[in-house]
N, C-alpha and C positions, 0 to 999 in steps of 0.2 A: 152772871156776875161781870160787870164792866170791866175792863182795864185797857190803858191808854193804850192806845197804838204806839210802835217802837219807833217813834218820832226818828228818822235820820237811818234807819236802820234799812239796809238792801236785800235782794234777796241771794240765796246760796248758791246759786252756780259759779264758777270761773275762781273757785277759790284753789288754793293748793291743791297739789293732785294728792296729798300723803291723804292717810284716812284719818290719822288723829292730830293733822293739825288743824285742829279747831280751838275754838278758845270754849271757856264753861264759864257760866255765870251759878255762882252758888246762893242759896236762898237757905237760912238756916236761924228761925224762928224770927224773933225780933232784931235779929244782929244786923246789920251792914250790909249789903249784897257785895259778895268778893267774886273778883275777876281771876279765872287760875286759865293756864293751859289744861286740855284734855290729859296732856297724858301726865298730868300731877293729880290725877283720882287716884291712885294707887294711895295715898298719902291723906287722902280725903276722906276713904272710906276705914273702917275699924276692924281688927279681926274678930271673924263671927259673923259680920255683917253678910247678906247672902241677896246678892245679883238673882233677878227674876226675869230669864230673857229667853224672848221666840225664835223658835228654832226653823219658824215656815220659810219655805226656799220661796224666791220670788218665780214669778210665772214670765216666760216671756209673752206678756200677754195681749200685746198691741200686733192685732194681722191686720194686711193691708187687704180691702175687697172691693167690689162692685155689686150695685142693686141692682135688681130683673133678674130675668129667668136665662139671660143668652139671647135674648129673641132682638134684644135692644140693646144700645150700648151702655145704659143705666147709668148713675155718678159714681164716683171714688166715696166710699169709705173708708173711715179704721174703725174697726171692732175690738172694743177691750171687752175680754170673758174676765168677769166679777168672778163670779161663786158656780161651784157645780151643787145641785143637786140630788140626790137619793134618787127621790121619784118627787114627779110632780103631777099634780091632778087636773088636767083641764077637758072642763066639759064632763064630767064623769070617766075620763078616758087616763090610762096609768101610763105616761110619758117614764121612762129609764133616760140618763146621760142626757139633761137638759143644762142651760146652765143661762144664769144672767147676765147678760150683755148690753153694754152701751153701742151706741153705734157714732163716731163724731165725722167731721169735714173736716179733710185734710188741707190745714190755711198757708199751704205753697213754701215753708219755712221750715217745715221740718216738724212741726206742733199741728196741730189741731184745735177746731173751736165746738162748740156742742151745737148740736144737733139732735131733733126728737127722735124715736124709733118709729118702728111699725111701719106701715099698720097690719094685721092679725094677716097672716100669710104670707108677709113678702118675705123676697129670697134673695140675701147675697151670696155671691158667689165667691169661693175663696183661692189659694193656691192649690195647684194639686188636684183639682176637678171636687172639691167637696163645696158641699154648700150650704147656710145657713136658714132655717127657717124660723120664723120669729112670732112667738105663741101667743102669747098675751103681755098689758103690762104686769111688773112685778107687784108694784103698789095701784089698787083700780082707781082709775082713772089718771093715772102718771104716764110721762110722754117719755122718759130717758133710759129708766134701766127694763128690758122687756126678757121674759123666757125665750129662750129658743136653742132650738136642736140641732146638731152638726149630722149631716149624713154624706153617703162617698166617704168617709174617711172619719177618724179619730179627732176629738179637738185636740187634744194635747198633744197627739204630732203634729197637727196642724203649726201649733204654736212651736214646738220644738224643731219645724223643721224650716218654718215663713215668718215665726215673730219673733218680738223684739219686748223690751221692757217700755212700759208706756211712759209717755211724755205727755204733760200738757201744755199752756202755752208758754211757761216764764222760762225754761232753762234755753240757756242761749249757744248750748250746741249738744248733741246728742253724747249718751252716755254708754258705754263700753257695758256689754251685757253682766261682766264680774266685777262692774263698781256697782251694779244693783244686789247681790250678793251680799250678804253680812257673813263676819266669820262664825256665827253659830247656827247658818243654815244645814239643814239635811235632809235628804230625800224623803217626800213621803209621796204613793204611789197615788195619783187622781187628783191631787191637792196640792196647793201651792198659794201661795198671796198673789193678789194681783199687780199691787204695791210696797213696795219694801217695806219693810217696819223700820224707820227711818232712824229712830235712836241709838238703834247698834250698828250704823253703819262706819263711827269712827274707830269702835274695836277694831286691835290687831293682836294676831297670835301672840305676840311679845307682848303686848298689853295686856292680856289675857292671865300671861304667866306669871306677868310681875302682879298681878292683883289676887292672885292663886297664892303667890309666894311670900304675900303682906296677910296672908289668912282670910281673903274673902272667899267663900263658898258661892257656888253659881247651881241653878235652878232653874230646868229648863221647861217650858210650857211651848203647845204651839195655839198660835190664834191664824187662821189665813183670812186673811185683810180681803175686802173686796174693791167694788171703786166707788165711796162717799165723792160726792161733788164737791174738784176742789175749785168749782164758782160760787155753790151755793152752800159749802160749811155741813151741808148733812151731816144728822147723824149715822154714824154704819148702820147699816140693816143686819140683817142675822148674820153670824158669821160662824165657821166649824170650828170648834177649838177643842182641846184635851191637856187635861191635868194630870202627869202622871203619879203616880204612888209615892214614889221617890221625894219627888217637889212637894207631894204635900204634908209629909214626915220632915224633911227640912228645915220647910217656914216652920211647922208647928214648934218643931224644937226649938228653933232660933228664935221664934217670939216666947218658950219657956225660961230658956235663959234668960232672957232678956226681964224679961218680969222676976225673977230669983233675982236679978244684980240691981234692983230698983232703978231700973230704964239705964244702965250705966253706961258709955260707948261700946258699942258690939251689939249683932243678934237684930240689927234692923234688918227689913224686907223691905229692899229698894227695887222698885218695876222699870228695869229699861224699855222705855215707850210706852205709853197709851192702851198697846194690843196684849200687854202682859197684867198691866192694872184689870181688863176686860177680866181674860181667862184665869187668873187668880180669882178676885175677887166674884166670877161666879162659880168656882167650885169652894166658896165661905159659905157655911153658916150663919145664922143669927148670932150664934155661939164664938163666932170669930176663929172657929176651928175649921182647915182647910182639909177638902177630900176631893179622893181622885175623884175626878168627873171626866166625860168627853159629850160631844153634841154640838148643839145647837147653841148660842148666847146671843140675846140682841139687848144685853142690860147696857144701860149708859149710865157714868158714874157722875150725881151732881153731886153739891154739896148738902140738900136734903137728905140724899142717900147715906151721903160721905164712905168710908172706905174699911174693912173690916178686917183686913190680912196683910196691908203694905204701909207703910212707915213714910218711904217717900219716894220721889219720882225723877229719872233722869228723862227728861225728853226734849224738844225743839221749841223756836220763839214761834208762837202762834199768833194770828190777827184775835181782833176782840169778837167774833160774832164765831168762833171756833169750838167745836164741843171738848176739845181738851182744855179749854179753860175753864170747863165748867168741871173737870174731873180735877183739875189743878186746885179749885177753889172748895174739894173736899181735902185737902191737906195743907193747905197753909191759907191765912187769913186773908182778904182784900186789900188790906194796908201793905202788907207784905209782897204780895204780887206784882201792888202799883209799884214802889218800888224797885223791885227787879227789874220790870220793866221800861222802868225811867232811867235806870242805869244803864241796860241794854240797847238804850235808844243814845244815851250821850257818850259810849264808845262805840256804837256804827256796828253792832252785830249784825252777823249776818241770819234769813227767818225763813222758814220754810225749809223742803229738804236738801242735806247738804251744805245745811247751815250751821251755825252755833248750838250748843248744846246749854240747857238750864236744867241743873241738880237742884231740885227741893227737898229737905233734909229735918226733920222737928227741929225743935230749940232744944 
């Protein structure tokens, strides 16, 4: 689905350091697109209404390496680890603790630029004397995201004791490892996003409380993000997620009432971010009845599919070749979008992560 580029609009870094001063742009059927600050959601959302947000801690997951074996001085690497998985099958052979990896070149600034992997054997070397070996690509015949296996050592001490939260080329100065942190992260043991889930990053405890205190309900889900190309707009490949019991007795409720008060304000199921519209909407039914699920998801939400469990969407301003616009464009119309977007471009939002925020909301 098209929509204009945010004509005039920059991108998110170097803005305030507070977490909720950002501005939101609201989208709310055919109405107007209004401008609020973030932290007048309180007053935007209804009691009853119930927050759908991931709880994946982010991973610090950009190590710094070198290619070869030792024997040569190889190049500079950064390895971001995407996704771990179970087991993996290559060659008929059962790999344990594999995981998907980009491998980029370090562009002397602090960013990186891309860079292919492989090829089937090579070996970077990491902190700590471990070292990476790299199996196949993940999709056959792909150059960028490849399997491979950490041995000498753990990946996730690796990362816990030599990484950092990834970076790619636009932020114009590195970011403190507890601004990639969202206030609804928490521990789970092997797993983690590799990229923050970027919409709950202006939550703060007191924001939290005052929207507890105005009668929204929160509902937590986790999705661990991998790394989609943010050159080429990919869509995510599989990602682990889990729905628990809890959340999916919530929504169901809250979309019960909400059908008893003939759609009245209250009882919406709003997805902060992208990675909550996922992991909801694939533990839906046909039935539009939500259950616990956990696994594996690689569904991408268009507007053919459109949306079975959520209402509306708080997320970021996105370019037009973005696959959240194509999930954007199962909940509000194209005329609608263009608009928001033409607004957002002629007050100068800010796009990407760390940026502005855009609420879509039914009429």
């Amino acid at each position: 689905m098209p929509v204009a580029v945010v004509t005039g609009a920059s991108k998110g870094p170097g803005r305030a350091p507070d977490r909720d001063a950002v501005r939101l742009l609201v989208s709310r059927g055919g109405a107007a697109p209004a401008h609020h600050a973030f932290g007048e959601l309180p007053g935007l959302l209804a009691p009853g209404d119930v927050l759908v947000v991931n709880t994946s801690r982010t991973l610090p997951a950009a190590v710094d390496g070198r290619t070869g074996d030792g024997r040569g001085r190889g190049e500079p690497v950064v390895v971001h680890f995407s996704t771990r998985a179970d087991r993996w099958h290559p060659a008929g052979r059962e790999v344990a603790g594999c995981w998907a990896v980009e491998l980029r070149t370090p562009d002397g600034r602090g960013g990186t630029r891309p860079r292919a992997g492989g090829p089937e054997g090579a070996v970077v070397r990491l902190p700590g004397g471990a070292r990476l070996t790299l199996w196949a690509p993940v999709d056959p015949g792909g150059v960028r995201l490849w399997w491979g296996r950490v041995t000498g050592g753990c990946a996730m001490q690796v990362m816990r004791h030599h990484g950092r939260p990834i970076r790619y080329g636009y932020p114009e100065r590195e970011q403190p490892p507890g601004a990639q942190q969202s206030v609804f992260a928490v521990d789970s043991p092997g797993a983690g996003s590799a990229r923050m889930p970027g919409a709950a990053r202006p939550f703060t405890a007191g924001l939290v409380a005052r929207l507890v205190g105005a009668g929204v309900q929160f509902a937590p889900i986790s999705l661990h993000t991998g790394v989609a190309s943010a050159e080429a707009f990919e869509p995510p490949d599989a990602e682990r997620f889990a729905v628990p019991a809890a959340t999916a007795w919530l929504v169901n409720a809250a979309r019960a009432r909400r059908r008893a008060a003939s759609r009245a304000a209250g009882g919406r199921v709003v997805a902060v971010g992208a990675t909550a519209v996922r992991a909801l909407e694939s533990a839906t039914g046909p039935d539009g009845r939500v259950r616990a699920a956990a696994g594996w998801t690689d569904l991408v939400v268009t507007p053919k599919r459109g949306v079975r469990a959520v209402d509306g969407l708080l997320t970021g301003l996105h370019e037009p070749t973005a696959s959240t616009l194509l999930m954007l464009g199962a909940m509000a119309k194209a005329d609608v979008l263009e608009r928001a977007y033409a607004a957002a471009g002629a007050r100068r939002r800010l796009w990407q992560e760390c940026g502005d925020l855009h609420l879509v909301l039914p009429g």
